[in-house]
Chimera marker file (.cmm) of the C-alpha trace (Angstrom):
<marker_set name="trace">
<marker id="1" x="0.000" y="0.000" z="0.000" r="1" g="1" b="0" radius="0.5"/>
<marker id="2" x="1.097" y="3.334" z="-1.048" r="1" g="1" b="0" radius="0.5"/>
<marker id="3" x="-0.457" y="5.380" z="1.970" r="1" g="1" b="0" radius="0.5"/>
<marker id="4" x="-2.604" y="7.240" z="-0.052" r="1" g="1" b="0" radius="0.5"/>
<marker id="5" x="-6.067" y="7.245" z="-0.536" r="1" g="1" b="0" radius="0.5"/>
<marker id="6" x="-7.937" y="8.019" z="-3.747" r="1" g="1" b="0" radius="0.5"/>
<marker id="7" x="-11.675" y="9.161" z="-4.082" r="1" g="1" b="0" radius="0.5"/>
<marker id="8" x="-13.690" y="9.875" z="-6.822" r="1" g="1" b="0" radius="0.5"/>
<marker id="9" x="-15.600" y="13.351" z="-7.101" r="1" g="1" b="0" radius="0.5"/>
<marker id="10" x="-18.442" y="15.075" z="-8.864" r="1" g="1" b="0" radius="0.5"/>
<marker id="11" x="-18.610" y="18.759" z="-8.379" r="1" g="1" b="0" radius="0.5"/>
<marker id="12" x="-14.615" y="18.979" z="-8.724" r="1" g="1" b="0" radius="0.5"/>
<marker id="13" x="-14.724" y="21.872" z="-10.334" r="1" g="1" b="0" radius="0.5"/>
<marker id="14" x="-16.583" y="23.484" z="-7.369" r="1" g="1" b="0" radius="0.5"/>
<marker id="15" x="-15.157" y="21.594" z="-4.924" r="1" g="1" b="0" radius="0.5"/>
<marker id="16" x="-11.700" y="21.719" z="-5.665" r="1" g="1" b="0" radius="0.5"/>
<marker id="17" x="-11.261" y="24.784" z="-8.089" r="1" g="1" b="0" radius="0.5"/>
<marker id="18" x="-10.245" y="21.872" z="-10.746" r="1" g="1" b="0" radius="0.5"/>
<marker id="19" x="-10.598" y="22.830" z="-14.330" r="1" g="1" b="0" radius="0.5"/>
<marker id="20" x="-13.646" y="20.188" z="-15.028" r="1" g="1" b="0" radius="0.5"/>
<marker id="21" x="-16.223" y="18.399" z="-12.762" r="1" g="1" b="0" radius="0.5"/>
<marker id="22" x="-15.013" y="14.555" z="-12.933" r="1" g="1" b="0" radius="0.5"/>
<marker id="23" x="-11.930" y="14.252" z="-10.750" r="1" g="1" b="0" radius="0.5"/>
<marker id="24" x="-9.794" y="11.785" z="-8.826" r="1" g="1" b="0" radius="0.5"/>
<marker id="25" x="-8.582" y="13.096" z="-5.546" r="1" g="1" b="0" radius="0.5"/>
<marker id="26" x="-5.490" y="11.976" z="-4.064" r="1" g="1" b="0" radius="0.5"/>
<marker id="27" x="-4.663" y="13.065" z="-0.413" r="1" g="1" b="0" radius="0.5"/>
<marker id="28" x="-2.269" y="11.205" z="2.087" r="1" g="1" b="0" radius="0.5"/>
<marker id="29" x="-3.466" y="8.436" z="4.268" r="1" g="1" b="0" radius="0.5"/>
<marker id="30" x="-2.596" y="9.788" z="7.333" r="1" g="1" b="0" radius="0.5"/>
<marker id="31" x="-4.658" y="12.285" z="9.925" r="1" g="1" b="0" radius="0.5"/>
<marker id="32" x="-5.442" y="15.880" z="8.873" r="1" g="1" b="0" radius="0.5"/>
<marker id="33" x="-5.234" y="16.236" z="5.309" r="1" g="1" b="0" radius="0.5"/>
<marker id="34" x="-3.630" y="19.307" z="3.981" r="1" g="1" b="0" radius="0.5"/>
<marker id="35" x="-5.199" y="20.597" z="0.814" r="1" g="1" b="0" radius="0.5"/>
<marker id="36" x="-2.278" y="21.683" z="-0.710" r="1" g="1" b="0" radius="0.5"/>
<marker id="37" x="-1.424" y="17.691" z="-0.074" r="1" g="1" b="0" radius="0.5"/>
<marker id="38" x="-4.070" y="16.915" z="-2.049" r="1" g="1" b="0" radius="0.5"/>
<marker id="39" x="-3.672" y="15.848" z="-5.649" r="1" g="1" b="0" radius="0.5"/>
<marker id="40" x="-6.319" y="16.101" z="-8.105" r="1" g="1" b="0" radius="0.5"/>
<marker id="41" x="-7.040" y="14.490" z="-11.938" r="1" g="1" b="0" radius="0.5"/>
<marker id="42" x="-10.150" y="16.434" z="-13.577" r="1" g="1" b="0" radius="0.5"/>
<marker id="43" x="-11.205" y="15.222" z="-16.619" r="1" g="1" b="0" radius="0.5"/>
<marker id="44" x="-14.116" y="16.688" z="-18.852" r="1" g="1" b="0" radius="0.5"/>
<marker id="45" x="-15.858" y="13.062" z="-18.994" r="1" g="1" b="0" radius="0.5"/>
<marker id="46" x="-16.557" y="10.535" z="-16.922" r="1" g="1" b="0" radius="0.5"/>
<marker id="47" x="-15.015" y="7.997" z="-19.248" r="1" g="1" b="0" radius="0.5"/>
<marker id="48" x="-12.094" y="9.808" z="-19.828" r="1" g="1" b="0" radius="0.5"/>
<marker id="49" x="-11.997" y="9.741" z="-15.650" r="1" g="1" b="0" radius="0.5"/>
<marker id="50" x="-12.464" y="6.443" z="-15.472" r="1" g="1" b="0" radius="0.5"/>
<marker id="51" x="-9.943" y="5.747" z="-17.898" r="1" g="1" b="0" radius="0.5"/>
<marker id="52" x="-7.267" y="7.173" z="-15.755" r="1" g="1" b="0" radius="0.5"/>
<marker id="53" x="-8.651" y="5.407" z="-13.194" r="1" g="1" b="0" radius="0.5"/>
<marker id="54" x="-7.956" y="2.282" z="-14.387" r="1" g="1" b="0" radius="0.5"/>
<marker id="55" x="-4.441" y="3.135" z="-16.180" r="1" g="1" b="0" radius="0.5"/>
<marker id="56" x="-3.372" y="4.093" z="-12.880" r="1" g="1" b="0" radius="0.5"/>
<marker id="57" x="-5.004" y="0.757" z="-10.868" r="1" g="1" b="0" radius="0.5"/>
<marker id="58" x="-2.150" y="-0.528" z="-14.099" r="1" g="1" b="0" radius="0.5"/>
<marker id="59" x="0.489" y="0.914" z="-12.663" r="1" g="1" b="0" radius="0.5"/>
<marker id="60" x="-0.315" y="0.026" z="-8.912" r="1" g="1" b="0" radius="0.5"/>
<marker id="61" x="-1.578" y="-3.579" z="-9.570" r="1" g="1" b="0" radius="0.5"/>
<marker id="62" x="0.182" y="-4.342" z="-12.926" r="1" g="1" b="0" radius="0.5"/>
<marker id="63" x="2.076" y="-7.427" z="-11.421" r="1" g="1" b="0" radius="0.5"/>
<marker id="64" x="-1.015" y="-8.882" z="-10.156" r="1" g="1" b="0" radius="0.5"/>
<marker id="65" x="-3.421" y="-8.304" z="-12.768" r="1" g="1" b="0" radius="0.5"/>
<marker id="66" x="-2.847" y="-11.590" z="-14.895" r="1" g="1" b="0" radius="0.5"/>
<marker id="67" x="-2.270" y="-13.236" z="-11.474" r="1" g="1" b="0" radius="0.5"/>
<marker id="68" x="-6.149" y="-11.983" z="-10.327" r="1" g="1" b="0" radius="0.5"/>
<marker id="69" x="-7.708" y="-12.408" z="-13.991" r="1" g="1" b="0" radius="0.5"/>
<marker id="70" x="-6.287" y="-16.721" z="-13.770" r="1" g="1" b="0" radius="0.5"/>
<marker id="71" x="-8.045" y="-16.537" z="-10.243" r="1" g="1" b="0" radius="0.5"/>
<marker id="72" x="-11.409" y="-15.075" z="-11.468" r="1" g="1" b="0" radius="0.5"/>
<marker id="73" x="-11.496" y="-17.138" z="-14.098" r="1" g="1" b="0" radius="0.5"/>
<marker id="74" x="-10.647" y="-20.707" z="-12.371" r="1" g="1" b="0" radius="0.5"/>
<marker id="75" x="-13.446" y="-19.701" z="-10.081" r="1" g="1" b="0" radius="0.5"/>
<marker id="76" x="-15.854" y="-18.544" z="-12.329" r="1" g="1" b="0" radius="0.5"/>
<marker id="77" x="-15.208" y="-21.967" z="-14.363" r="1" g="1" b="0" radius="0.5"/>
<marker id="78" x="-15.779" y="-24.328" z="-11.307" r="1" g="1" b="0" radius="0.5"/>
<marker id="79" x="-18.607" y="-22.288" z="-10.495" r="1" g="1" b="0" radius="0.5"/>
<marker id="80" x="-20.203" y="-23.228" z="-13.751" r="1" g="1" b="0" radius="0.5"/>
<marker id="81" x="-18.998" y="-26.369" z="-13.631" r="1" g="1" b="0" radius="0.5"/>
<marker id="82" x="-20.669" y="-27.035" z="-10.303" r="1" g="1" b="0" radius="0.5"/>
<marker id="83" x="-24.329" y="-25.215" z="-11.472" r="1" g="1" b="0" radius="0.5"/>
<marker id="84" x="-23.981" y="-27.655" z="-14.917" r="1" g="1" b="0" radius="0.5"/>
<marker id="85" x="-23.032" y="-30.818" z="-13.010" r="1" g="1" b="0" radius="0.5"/>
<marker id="86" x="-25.837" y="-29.767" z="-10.562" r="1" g="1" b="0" radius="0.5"/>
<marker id="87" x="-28.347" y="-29.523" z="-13.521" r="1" g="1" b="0" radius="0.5"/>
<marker id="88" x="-27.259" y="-32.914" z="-14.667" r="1" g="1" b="0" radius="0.5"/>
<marker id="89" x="-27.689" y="-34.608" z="-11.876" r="1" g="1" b="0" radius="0.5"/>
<marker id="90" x="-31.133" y="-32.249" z="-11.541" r="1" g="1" b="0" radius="0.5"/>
<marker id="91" x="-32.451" y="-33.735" z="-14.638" r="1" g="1" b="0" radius="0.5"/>
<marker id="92" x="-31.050" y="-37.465" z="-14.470" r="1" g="1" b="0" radius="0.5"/>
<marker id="93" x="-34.050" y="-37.323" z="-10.862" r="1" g="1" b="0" radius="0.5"/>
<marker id="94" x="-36.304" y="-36.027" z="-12.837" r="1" g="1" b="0" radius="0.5"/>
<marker id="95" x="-35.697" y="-38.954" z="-15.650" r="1" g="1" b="0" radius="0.5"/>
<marker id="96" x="-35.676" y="-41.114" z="-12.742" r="1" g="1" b="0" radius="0.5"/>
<marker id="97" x="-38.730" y="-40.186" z="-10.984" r="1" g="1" b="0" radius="0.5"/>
<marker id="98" x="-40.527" y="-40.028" z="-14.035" r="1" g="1" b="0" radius="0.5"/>
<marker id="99" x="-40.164" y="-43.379" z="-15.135" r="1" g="1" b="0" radius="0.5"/>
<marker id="100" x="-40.628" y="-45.014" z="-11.446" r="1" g="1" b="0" radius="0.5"/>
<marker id="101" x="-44.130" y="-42.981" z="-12.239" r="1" g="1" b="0" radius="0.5"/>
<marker id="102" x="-44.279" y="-44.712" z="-15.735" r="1" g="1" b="0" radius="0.5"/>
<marker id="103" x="-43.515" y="-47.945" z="-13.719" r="1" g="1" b="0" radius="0.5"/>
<marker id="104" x="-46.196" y="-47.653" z="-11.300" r="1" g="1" b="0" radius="0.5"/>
<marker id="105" x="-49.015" y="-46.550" z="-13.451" r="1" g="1" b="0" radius="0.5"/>
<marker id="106" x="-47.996" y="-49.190" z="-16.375" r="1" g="1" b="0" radius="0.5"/>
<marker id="107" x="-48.256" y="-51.555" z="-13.030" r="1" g="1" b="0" radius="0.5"/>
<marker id="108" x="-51.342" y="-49.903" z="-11.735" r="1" g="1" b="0" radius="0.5"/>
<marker id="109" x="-52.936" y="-50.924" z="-15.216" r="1" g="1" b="0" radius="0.5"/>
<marker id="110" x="-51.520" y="-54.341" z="-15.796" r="1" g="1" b="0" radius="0.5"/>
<marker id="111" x="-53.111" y="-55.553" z="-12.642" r="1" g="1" b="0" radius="0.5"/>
<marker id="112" x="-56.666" y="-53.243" z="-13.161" r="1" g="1" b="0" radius="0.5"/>
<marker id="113" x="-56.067" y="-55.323" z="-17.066" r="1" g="1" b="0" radius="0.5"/>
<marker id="114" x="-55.788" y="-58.702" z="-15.264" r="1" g="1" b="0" radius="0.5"/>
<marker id="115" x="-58.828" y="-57.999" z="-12.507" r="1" g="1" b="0" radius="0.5"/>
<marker id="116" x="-61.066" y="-57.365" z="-15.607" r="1" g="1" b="0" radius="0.5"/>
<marker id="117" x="-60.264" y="-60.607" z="-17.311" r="1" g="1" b="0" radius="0.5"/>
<marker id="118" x="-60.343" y="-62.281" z="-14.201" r="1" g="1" b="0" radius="0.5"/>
<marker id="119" x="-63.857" y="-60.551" z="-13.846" r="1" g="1" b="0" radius="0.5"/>
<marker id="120" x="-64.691" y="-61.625" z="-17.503" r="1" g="1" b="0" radius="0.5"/>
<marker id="121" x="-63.834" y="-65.090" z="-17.205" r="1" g="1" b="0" radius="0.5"/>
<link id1="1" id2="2" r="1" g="1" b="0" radius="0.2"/>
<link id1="2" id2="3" r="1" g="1" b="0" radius="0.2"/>
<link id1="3" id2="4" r="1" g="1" b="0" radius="0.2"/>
<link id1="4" id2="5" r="1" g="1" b="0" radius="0.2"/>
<link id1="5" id2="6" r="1" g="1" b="0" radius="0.2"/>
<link id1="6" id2="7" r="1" g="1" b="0" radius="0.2"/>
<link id1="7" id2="8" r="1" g="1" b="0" radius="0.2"/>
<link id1="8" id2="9" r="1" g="1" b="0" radius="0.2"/>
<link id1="9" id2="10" r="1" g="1" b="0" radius="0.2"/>
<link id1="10" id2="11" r="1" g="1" b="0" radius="0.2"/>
<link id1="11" id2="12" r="1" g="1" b="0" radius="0.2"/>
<link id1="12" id2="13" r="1" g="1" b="0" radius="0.2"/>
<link id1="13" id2="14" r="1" g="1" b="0" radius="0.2"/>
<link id1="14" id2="15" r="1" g="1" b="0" radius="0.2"/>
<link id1="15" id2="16" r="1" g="1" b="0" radius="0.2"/>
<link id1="16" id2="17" r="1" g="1" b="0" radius="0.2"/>
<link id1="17" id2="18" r="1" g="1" b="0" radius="0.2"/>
<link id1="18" id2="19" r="1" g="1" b="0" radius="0.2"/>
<link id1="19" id2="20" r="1" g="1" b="0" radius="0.2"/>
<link id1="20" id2="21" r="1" g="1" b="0" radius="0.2"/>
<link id1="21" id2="22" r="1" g="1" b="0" radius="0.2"/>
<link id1="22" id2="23" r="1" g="1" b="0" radius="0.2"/>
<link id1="23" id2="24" r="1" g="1" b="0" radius="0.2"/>
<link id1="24" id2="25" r="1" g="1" b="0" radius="0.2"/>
<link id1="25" id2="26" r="1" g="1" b="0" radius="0.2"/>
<link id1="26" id2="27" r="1" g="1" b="0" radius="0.2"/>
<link id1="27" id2="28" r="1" g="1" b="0" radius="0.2"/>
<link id1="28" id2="29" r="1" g="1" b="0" radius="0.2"/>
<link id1="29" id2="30" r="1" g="1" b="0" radius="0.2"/>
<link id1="30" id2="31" r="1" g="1" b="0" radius="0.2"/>
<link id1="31" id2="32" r="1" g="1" b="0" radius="0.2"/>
<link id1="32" id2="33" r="1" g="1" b="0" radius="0.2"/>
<link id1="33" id2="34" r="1" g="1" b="0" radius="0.2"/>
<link id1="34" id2="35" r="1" g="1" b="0" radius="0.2"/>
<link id1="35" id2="36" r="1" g="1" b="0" radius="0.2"/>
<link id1="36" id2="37" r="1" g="1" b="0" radius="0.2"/>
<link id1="37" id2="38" r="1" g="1" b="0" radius="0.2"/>
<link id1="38" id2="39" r="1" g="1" b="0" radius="0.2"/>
<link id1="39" id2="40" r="1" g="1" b="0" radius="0.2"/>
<link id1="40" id2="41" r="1" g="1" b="0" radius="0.2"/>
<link id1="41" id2="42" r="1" g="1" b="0" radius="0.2"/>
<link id1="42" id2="43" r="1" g="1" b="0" radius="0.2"/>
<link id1="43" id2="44" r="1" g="1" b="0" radius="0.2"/>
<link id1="44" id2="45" r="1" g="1" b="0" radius="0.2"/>
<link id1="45" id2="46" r="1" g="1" b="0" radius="0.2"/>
<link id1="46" id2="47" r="1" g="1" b="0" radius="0.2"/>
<link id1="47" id2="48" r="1" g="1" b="0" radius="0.2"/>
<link id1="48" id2="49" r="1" g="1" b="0" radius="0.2"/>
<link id1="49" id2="50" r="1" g="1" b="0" radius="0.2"/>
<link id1="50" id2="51" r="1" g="1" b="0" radius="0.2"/>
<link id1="51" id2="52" r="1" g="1" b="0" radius="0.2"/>
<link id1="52" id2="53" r="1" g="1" b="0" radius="0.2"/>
<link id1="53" id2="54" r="1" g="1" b="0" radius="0.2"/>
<link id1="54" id2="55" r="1" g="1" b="0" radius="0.2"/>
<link id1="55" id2="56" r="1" g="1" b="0" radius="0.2"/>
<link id1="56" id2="57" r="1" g="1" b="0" radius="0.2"/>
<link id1="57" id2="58" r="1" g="1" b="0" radius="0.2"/>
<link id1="58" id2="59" r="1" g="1" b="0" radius="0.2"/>
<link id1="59" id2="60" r="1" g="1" b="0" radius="0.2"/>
<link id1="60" id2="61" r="1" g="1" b="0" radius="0.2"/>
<link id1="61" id2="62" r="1" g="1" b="0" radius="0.2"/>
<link id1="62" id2="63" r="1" g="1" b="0" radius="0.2"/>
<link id1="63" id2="64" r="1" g="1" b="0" radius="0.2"/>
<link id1="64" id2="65" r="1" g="1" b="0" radius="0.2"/>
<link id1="65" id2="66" r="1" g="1" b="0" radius="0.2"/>
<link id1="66" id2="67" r="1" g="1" b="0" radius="0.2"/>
<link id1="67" id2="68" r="1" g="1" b="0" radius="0.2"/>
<link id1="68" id2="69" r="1" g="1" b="0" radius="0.2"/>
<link id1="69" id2="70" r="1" g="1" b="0" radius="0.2"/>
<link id1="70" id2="71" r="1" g="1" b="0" radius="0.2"/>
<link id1="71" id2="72" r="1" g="1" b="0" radius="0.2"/>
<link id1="72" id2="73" r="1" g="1" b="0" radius="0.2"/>
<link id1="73" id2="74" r="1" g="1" b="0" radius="0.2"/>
<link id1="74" id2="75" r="1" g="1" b="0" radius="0.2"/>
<link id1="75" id2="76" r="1" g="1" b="0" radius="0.2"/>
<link id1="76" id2="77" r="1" g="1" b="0" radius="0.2"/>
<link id1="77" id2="78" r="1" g="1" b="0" radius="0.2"/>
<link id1="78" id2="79" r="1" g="1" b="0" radius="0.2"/>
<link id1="79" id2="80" r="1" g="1" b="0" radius="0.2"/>
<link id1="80" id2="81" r="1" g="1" b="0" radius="0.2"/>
<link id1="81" id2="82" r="1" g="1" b="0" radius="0.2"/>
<link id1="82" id2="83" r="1" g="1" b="0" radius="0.2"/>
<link id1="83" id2="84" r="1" g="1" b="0" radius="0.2"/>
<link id1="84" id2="85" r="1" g="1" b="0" radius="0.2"/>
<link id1="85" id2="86" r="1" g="1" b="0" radius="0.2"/>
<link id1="86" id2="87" r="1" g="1" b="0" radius="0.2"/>
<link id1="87" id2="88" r="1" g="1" b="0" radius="0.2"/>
<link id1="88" id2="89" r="1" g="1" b="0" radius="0.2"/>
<link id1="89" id2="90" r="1" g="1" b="0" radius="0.2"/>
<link id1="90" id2="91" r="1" g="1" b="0" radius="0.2"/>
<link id1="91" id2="92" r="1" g="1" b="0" radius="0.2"/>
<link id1="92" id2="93" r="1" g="1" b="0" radius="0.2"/>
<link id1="93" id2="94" r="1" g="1" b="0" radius="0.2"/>
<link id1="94" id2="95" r="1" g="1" b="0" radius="0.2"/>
<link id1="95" id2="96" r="1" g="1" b="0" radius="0.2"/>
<link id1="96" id2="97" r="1" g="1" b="0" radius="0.2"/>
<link id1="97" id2="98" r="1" g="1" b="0" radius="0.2"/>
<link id1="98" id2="99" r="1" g="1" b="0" radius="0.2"/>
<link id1="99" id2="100" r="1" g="1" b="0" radius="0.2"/>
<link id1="100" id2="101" r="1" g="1" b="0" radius="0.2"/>
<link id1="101" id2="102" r="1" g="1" b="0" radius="0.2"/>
<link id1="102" id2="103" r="1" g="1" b="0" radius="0.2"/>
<link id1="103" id2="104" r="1" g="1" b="0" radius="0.2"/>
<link id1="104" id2="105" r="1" g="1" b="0" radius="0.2"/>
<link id1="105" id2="106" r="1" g="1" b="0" radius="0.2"/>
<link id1="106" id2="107" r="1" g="1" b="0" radius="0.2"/>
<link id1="107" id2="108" r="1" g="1" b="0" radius="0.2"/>
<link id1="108" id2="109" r="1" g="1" b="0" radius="0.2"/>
<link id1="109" id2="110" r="1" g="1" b="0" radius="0.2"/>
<link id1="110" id2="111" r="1" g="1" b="0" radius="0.2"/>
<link id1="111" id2="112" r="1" g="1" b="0" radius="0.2"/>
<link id1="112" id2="113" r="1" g="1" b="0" radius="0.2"/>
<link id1="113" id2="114" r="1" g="1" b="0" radius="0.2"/>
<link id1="114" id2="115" r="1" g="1" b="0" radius="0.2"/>
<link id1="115" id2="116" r="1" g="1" b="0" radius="0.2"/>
<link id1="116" id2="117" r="1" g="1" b="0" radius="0.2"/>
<link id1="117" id2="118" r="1" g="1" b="0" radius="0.2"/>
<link id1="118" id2="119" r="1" g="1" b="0" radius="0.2"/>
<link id1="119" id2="120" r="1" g="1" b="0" radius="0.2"/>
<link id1="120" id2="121" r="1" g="1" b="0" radius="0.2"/>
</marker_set>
């Protein structure tokens, strides 16, 4: 951690006296904060903003993005992993269930079939 503490503004122009509204602020992470310790990107957009943003999360967490992305992904894989395999074995009950029921109803009507002819005969 680099001790300091970024926060995202609206208003910076206000605010701040920075040249456009959307603005990163950067201040120290210690105590009182200064403002003439305070840092400040303003950007006319909030996309150009946000683009800084993340160029500078780049420079901070470079080392550790690829690292973080492999992580993300494993677990995003096993997760659907797990929900298909849980769907598989969701509809391989349902196959099962349904033909105990196909089962008991063909039985249900091979023994109503034989009372009849036993009726009949």
């Amino acid at each position: 951690s680099s001790g300091i503490n970024a926060e995202y503004g609206i208003n910076a122009k206000t605010d701040h006296k920075a040249p456009y509204e959307h603005a990163l602020s950067f201040k120290p992470g210690s105590g009182n904060v200064n403002l003439k310790d305070m840092k400040c990107i303003a950007s006319e957009t909030e996309d150009d903003l946000l683009r800084w943003y993340h160029a500078l999360r780049v420079v901070k967490f470079g080392d550790k993005i690829p690292e973080n992305r492999a992580s993300v992904l494993l677990e995003v894989t096993q997760e659907i992993e797990r929900v298909h395999e849980q769907k598989k074995q969701e509809r391989e009950a349902a196959i099962q269930r349904e033909a105990e029921e196909a089962l008991a109803k063909a039985e249900e009507e091979t023994k109503a079939r034989r009372m009849q002819e036993e009726e009949q005969a």
